[in-house]
C-alpha atoms as one frame of an Amber mdcrd trajectory, in Angstrom:
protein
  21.445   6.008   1.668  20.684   2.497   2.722  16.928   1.636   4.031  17.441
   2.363   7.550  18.572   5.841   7.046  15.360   6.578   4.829  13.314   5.069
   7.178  14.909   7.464   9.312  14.477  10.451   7.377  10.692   9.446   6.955
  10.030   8.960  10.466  12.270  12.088  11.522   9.777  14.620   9.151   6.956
  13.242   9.873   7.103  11.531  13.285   5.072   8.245  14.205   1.718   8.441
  13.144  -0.115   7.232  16.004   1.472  10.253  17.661  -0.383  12.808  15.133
  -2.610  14.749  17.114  -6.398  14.284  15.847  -6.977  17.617  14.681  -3.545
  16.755  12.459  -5.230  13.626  11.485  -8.492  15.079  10.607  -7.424  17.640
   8.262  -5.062  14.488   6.369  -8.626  12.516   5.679  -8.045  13.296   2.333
  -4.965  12.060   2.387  -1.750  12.473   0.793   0.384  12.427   4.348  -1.788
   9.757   6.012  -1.987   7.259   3.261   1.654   7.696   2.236   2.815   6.542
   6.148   0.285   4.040   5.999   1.349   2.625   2.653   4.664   3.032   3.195
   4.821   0.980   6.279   2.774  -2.072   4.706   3.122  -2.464   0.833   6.417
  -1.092   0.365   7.870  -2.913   2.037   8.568  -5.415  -0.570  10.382  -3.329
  -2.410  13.931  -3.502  -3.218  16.119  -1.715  -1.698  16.948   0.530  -4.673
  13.440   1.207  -5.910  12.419   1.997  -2.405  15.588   4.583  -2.329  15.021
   5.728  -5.474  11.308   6.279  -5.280  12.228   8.289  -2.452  14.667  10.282
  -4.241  12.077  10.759  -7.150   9.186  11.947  -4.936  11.385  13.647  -2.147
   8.629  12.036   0.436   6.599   8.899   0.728   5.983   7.254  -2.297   2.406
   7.596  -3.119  -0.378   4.926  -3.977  -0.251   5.159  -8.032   3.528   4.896
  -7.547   3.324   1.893  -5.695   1.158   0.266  -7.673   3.125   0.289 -10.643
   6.378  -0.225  -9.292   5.553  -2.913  -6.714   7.276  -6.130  -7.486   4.149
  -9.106  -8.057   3.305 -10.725  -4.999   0.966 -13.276  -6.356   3.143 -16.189
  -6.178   3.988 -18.530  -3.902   2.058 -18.873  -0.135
């Protein structure tokens, strides 16, 4: 599965999230679904191809906060 194909997948289950009606989005405040989108379209995006794909595989959905934390490559250098 390359990237694009989990990208996707993602968007394909869970559809765009500024499409989520607000009665979806209300009962999400707490999180998991919401925050996983969110993260995944920011922060993980530095990830490697193959830890993106295989947190994916791991989690079967979004990778979640703790996991991205710990996995995330070091983006502290450089800028």
């Amino acid at each position: 599965m390359t990237r694009k194909e989990a990208v996707s997948l993602i968007k394909a289950r869970l559809g765009d999230i500024e499409h989520w009606s607000a009665e979806f989005k209300e009962r999400c405040t707490d999180g998991v679904l919401r925050r996983d989108l969110i993260l995944f379209e920011k922060q993980c995006k530095v990830f490697s191809d193959e830890l993106f794909i295989l947190c994916l595989k791991t989690h079967g959905h979004l990778v979640r906060d703790d996991v991205c934390q710990t996995t995330a490559p070091s983006t502290t250098t450089g800028s």
